[in-house]
N, C-alpha and C positions, 0 to 999 in steps of 0.2 A: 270618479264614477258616482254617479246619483245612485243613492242609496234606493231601498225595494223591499218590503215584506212580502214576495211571492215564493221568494226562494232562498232559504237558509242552508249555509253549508256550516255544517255543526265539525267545529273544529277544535282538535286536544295535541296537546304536545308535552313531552318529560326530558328534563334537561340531567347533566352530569353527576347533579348535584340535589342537594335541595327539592323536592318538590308537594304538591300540595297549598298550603297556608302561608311557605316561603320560598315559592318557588321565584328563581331571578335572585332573590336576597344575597347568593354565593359569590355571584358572577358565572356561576358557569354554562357550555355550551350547550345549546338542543340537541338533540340524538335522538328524537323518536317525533314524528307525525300523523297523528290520525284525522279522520276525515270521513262524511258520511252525507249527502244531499237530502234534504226536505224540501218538497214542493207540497207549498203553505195550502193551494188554492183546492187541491187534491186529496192533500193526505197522504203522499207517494212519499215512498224514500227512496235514495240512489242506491248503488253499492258503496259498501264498506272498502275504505284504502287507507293500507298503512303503510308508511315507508321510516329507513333509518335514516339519519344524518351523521355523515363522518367528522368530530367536533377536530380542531385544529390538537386538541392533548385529550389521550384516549382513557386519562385517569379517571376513572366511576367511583363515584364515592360509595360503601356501603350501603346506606338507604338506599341509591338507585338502584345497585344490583339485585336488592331485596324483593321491591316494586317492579322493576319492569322485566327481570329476568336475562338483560341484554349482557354481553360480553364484551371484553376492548377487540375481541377477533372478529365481533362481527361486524362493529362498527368501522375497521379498517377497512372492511371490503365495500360501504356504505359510498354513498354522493357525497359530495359536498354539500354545505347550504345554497349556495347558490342554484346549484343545479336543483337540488329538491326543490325549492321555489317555485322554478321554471313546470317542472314536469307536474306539480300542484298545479299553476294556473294554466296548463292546456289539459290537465283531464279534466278537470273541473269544467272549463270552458268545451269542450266536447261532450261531456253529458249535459250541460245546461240546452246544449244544440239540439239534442234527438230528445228534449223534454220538451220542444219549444219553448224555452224561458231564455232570456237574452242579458240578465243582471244577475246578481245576486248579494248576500251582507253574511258574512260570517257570524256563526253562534259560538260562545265561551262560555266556559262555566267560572266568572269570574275574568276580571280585566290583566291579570298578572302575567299570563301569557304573549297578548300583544304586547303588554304595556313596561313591562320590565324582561322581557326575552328577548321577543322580534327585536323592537325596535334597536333596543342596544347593544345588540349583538350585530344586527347590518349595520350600525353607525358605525363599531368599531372595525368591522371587515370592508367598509364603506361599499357596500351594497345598496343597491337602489330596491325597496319593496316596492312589491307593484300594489296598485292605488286602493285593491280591495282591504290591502291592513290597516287602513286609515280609517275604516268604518268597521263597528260591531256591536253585534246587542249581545248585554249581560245577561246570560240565562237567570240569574241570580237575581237580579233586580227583576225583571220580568213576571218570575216566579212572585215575589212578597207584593207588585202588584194584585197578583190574582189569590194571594195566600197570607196578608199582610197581617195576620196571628201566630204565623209557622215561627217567627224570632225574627231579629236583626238581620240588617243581610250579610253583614262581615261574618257572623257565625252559622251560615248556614250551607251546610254543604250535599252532596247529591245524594248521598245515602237520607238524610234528614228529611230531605225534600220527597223523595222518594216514600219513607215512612209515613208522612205526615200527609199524602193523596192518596195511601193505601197501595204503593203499586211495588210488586214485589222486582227486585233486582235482577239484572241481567245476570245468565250463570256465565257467562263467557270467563274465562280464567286467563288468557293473554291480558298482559298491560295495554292499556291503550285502547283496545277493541272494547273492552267492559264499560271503561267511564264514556265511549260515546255512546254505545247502546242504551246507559240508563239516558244520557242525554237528549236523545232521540225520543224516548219513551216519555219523559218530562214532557217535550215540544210537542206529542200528538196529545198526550191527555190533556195540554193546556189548551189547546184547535177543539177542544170534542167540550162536550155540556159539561156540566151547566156554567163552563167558562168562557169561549167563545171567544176566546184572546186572539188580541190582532198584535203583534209585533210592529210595534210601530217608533219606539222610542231608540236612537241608535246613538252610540256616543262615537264622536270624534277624535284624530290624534292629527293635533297641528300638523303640516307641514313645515312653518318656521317659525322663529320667535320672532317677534313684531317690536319693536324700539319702542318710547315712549316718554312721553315728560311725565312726573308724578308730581302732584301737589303736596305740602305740605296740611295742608287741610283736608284730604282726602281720608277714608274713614279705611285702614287697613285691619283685617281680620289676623290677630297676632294666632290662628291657630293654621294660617295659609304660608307662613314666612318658616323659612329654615338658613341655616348660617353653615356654610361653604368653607373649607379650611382647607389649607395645604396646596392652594392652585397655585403653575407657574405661573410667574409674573406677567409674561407676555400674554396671557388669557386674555380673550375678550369676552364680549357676554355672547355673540353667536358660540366659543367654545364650551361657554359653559351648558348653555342651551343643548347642545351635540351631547354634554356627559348627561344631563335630566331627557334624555331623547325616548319620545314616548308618553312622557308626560306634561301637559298641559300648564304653561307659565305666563301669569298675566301679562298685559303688552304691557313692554316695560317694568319688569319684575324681577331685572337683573340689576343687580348693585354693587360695583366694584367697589370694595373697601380700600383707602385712601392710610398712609403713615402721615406722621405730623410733618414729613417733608412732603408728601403729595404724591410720593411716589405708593403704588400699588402692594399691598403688603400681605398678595395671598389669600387674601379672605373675598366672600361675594357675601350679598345677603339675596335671597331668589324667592318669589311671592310667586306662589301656583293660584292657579283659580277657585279650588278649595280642599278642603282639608284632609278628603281623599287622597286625592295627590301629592299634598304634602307627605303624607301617612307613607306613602310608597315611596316619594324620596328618603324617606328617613333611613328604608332600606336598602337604601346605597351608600351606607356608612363604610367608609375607607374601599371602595370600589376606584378602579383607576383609571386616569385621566394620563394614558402613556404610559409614564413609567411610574410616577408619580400616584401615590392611593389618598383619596380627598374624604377629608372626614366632615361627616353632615349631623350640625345638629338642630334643635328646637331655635328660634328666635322668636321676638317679638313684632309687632307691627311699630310701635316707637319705634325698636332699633332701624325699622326699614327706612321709616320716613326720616328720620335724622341721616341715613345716608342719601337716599330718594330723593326728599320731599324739595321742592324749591318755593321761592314764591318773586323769582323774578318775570318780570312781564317779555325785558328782553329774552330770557334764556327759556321762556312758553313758547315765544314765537320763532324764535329759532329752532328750536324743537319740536314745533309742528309741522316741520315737513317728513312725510312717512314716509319711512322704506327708507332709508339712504343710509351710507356708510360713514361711520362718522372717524375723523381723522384726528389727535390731539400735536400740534407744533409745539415745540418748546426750545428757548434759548434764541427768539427772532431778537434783531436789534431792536433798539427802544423808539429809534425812528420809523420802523418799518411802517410802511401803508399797506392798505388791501391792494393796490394797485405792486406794492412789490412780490407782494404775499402770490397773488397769479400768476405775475411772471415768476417766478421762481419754481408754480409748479409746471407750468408749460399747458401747452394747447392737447399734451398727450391723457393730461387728466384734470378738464375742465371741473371747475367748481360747479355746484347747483346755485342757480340764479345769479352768479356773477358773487356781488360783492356783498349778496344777502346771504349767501352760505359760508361766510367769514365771522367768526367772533371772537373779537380779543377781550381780553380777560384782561382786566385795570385794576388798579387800587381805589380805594372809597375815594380820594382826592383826583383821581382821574388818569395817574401815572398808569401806564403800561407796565406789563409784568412779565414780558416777554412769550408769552403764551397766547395760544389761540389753537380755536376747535374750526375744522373743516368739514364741509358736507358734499359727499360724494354719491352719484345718483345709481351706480351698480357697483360690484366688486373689482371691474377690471381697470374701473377708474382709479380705485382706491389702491390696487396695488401697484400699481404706476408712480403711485404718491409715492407708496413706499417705498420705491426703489432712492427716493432720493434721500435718503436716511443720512444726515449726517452728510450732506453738501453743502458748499457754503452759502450763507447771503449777506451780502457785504463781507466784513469782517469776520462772522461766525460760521460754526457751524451747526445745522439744525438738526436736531432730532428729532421722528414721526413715530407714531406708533398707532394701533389700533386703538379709540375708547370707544365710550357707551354712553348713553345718556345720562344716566348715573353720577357715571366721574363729572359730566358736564356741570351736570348740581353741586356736586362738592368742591369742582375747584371756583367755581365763583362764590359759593356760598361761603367760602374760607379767605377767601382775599375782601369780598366785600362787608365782612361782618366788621363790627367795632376794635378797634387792634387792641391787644394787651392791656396795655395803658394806655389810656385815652389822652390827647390833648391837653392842653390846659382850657378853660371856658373862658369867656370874654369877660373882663371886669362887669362884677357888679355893680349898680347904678350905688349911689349913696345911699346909706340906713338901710339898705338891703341884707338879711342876716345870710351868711353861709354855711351850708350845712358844717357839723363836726361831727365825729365820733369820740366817744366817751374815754379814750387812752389812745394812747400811738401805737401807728402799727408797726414799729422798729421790731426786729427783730436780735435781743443782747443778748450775748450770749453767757451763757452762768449756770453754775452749779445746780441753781434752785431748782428742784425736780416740778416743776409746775407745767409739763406739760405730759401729752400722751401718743404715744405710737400705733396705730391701729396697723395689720399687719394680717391678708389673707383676705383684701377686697374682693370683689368682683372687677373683672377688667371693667367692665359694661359700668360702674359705679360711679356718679358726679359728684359735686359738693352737696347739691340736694337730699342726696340718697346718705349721705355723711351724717350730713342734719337732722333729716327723718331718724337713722340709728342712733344717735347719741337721743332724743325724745326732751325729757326734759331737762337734762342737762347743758342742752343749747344756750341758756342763759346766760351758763359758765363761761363762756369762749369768749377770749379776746375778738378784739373789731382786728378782719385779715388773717387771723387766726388757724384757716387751714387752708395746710398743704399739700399738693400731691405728687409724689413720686415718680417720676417717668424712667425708665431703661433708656440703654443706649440705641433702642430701634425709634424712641421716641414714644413708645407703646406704655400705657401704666403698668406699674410694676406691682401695683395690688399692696403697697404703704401708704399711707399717710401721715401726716403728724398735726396735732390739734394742741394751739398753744390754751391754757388757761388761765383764769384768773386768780388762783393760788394754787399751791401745791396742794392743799387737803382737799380743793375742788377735781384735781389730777387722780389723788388716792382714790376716790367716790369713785369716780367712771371707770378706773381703769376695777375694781371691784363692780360691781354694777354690771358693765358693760362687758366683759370678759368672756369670748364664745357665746354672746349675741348673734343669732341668725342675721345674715344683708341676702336677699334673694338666694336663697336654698345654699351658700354657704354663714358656717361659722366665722368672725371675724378675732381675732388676737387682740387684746385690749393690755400694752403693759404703760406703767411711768417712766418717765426720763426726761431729763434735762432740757433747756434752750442749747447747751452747747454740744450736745448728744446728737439734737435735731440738727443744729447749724450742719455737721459733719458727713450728715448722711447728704442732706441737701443740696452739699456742695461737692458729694463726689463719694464722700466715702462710706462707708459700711459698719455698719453696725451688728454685730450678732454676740453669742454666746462666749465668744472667747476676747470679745471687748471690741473697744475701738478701732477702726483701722481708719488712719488720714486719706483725704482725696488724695488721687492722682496730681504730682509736682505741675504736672503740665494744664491743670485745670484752666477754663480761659474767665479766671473768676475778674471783674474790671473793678470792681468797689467791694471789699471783704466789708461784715457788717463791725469791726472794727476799726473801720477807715478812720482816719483822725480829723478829717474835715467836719465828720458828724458827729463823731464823740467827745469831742473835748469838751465841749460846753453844754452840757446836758440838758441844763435848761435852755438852751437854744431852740428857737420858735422856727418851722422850716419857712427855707426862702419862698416867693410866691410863686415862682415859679415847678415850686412841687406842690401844690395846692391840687387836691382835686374835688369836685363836687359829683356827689354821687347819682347818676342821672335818676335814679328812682326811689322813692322812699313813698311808698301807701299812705303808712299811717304817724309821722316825725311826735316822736314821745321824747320826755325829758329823759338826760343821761340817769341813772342809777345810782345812786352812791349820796354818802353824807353833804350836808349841805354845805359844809365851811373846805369842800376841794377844792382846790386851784381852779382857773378857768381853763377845760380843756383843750387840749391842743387839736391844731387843725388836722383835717385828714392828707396825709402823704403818704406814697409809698418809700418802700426802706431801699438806698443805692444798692442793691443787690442786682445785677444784671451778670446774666449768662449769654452768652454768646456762641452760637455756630456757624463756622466757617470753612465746611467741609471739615468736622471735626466730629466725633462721637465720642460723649459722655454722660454718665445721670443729670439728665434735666430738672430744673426746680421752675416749676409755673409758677408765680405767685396766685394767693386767691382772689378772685375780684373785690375790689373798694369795698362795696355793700353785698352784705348775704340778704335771701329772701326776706323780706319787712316782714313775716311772722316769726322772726329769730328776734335777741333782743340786741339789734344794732339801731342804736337810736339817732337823732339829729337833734341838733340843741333847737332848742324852743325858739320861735323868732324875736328876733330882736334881741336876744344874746350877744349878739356878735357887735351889734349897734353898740350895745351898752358899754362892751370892751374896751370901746373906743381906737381909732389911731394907732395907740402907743404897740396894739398887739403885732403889727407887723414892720418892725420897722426896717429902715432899708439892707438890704442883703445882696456881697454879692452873687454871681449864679455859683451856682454847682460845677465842680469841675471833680471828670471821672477821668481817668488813666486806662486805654485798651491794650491789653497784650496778648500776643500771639496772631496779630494781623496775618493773612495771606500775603504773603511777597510784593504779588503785583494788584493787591486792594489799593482805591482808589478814593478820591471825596467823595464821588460818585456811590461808589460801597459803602463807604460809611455813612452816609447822610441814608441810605435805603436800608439800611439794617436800622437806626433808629427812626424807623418811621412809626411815627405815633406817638414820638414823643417831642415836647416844645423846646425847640433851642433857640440861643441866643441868635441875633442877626449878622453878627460873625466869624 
């Protein structure tokens, strides 16, 4: 319905619960509608209609019975909503008739009635509103147009408004009947001098949420972003869409939160149009989704575009096609084509564009990763798909599920990014120096208390954010130096450990830094050990009443006291643990006395964890190089020149022991579990 300033039906309603400034905030049902016609062009007003609503649970909290007077007995003799609805738009629609007026746009006093009653309330009773609830003007906003000294407009309410035009209050003493009377009385004295207000400004409530690709360069308003918790996993963003119903969410503003396996882990991140909105989401903290009550809090605009953001060209244009359903495969064989990939879904649920609404998901070197995103051009296409949930192709069998554009960004931006450990780099040409760090990043294990445990992160917390909090103590820290913690969901576990370069450097921070602020929490700063740390890192626990060892069954493949690498301390690593740091700004000389040894080259320490359908505390290692404004330095050029030869001499490769393989793992397995690292041609 095309919207109309000629005829305003000034409309009010009081729910079970809550009402006023937090009305909708409870969940609870409507039970009261009022209703009253203005005809803008005249000056004319309808009659007065009020009707009950029978809510599905007759429980009235206090306040309501306070405020509107209503009873659980009388509400049981009440319509339903549905029916109220109905019998709302044929009176309404019969007096528009004997007015001559053919349209009309609903007045509120404030958006919280459409915007957090109606609408969420027919989602969940899955009620269709007819199309006038989609359109209405805010008395409110309307009002500080013609009155913009009266105050803010969040703080402004009808008695204010009222006071503040000099116009005394309606005496009506019924609920309901009083706040549209003053309503009423607002809307003509705004029509009458020296205002001459025309109603013309009308706000909208979507119909659907609209998909979308999001840049990573795109400019997000972290005061439009909220963070979604406790959603089942089967959610898609149209579900989530359904629980914000009512509320206005950018296209493509839904962000399914991803576990370090890639599977979906409960969380959304949801970007409204602006802050209002968000403001009103916020009010649906632990409101439920089923059975399930979903806890909503503040987020940022980084947090979005890091789940969001992409900056692939394929995965732009793939995701430029609007409106479609979008479908994630997973577990297709490694030889599959797009041509198997159609046939398998069959002619009952055509793809969009054939073999352009196909995208498999690869590894940076080109391998296939068994996954792929489908694009389907209505819903009944898509659930066609579904059914084939777990049928076979070839040898497997597939699993489908609902995603979102979103997840589309994360799983490729997670397969395509730099792996762990990087390659080894091509030889350098001669007299070429290569970077070093100033100590090895081994990690030995020992009494010596020279390092520190931070303990009560933020989950949201990187290595950067580490860095920034220790400030000038960064100096202190070994090159590799920090670690982070992960649980057995794959999720951080809010530890770290930060090795340093003596223990009095350990004592300093861990005084110093001690219940330091990291984004509006306190962080724990105590000292311990390299073999304190080893322990935790490899499984087990550390707390107040001591040490507890990992788990026997740990799938540890190289303990950092493997004897391949400790025997001979001074032992220089083979080349093929060599790695060069792809970035360094500004390469400054190491630190330290002049008459030190020549430092050793940069390698990582055989420490490898492995998962294979296995859950336990995860140890990331830290990347090679921290930010070039830390002091991880690279020798000076021609360092390495001057070494000469002798510094590398021949070595054989590395040899690591894997235990706890899967039964029926393969070369196959294992060559893809160490991808991204260089092995022998063997």
């Amino acid at each position: 319905m095309a919207s109309h300033s000629d005829t305003l039906v000034v409309f009010f309603g009081a729910t079970a619960g809550a009402n006023g400034g937090k009305l909708g905030s409870d969940e609870r049902e409507l039970i009261l509608l009022v209703w009253q016609i203005v005809d803008l062009h005249e000056n004319k007003v309808g009659k007065l209609q009020r009707t009950l609503v029978q809510p599905d649970s007759a429980d009235l909290s206090e306040q309501c019975k306070e405020e509107t007077g209503l009873t659980a007995d009388e509400l049981c003799k009440a319509e339903p909503l549905e029916s109220v609805l109905q019998q709302f738009h044929q009176s309404v629609s019969a007096e528009l008739k004997s007015l001559g007026r053919s349209s009309y746009t609903l007045c509120v006093d404030g958006p919280l009635l459409i915007r957090q009653v109606l609408h969420p309330e027919a989602s969940k009773k899955n009620l269709v509103l007819p199309e006038c609830f989609y359109t209405f003007v805010d008395l409110k906003k309307e009002f500080h147009k013609c009155c913009p000294n009266a105050g803010p407009v969040k703080d402004l309410t009808l008695t204010s408004m009222l006071d503040y035009v000099c116009i005394p209050a309606a005496e009506e003493q019924e609920a309901g009947l009083r706040e549209v009377k003053n309503m009423v009385l607002l809307i003509l004295h705004l029509l009458d001098e020296p205002y001459n207000h025309k109603f013309s400004t009308f706000e909208n409530v979507n119909y659907k949420f609209e998909s979308g690709a999001c840049s990573k360069t795109e400019a997000v308003d972290s005061e439009t972003v909220i963070r979604a918790r406790g959603l089942p996993w089967q959610s898609s963003d149209q579900d989530i869409a359904r629980f914000f119903k009512g509320l206005n969410i950018a296209k493509g503003g839904v962000a399914l939160c991803l576990n370090a396996q890639g599977r979906r882990n409960g969380e959304a991140l949801v970007r409204f149009i602006n802050p209002e909105h968000r403001d009103m989401a916020l009010d649906r903290h632990k409101h439920h989704m089923g059975n399930r009550y979903i806890e909503v809090y503040k987020a940022t605009g980084e947090e979005f575009l890091k789940i969001a953001g992409g900056t692939s060209n394929e995965v732009a244009q793939f995701l430029s096609k609007e409106n479609q359903v979008i479908i994630r495969m997973r577990g297709l064989p490694f030889t599959a084509t797009p041509q198997d990939v159609l046939g398998f879904l069959g002619p009952d649920c055509p793809v969009t564009d054939g073999t352009e609404g196909l995208l498999f998901v690869k590894y940076p070197d080109g391998r296939p990763t068994g996954d792929a995103f489908v694009l389907f051009a209505c819903e009944e296409y898509a659930q066609n798909a579904l059914k084939k949930h777990k049928q076979i192709l070839g040898k497997r069998y597939i699993e489908l599920f609902r995603s979102t554009a979103a997840e589309v960004q994360q799983v490729l931006n997670r397969y395509m990014s730099t792996p762990l450990i990087s390659t080894l780099p091509p030889p350098p040409p001669p007299m070429v120096s290569m970077p070093v760090l100033a100590s090895s990043p081994f990690i030995t294990t020992g009494s010596t208390r020279d390092c520190i445990r931070l303990r009560g992160l933020p989950y949201i917390a990187a290595i950067e954010d580490i860095l920034e909090f220790m400030g000038e103590h960064t100096i202190d820290i070994k090159p590799h130096g920090v670690h982070m913690v992960f649980n057995q969901q794959g999720r951080p576990s809010g530890d770290a450990f930060i090795q340093m370069k003596s223990a009095d450097r350990a004592f300093m921070v861990a005084q110093k830094c001690h219940k330091k602020m990291m984004k509006d929490r306190y962080v724990e700063v105590f000292q311990c050990s390299t073999e304190e740390m080893s322990f935790v890192l490899m499984g087990g626990t550390l707390n107040r009443s001591g040490l507890s060892p990992p788990p026997c069954k740990l799938p540890c493949l190289s303990p950092p006291t493997y004897a391949a690498f400790s025997a001979n301390p001074g032992m220089l690593p083979t080349e093929a643990a060599l790695y060069q740091p792809p970035l360094l700004a500004t390469p400054r000389t190491p630190q330290g006395p002049a008459h030190n040894p020549a430092p050793a080259l940069a390698y990582y320490s055989p420490q490898l964890y492995m998962n294979m359908n296995m859950s336990y505390t995860t140890y990331y290692p830290s990347p090679p190089v921290s930010p070039s404004t830390v002091s991880y330095f690279a020798a000076p050029p021609g360092s390495m020149a001057a070494a000469g030869p002798a510094l590398l001499p021949p070595q054989p490769g590395a040899l690591v022991r894997m235990q706890g393989l899967p039964y029926n793992a393969g070369v196959k397995d294992i060559l893809s579990f160490f991808q991204g690292y260089q092995l022998t041609a063997d």
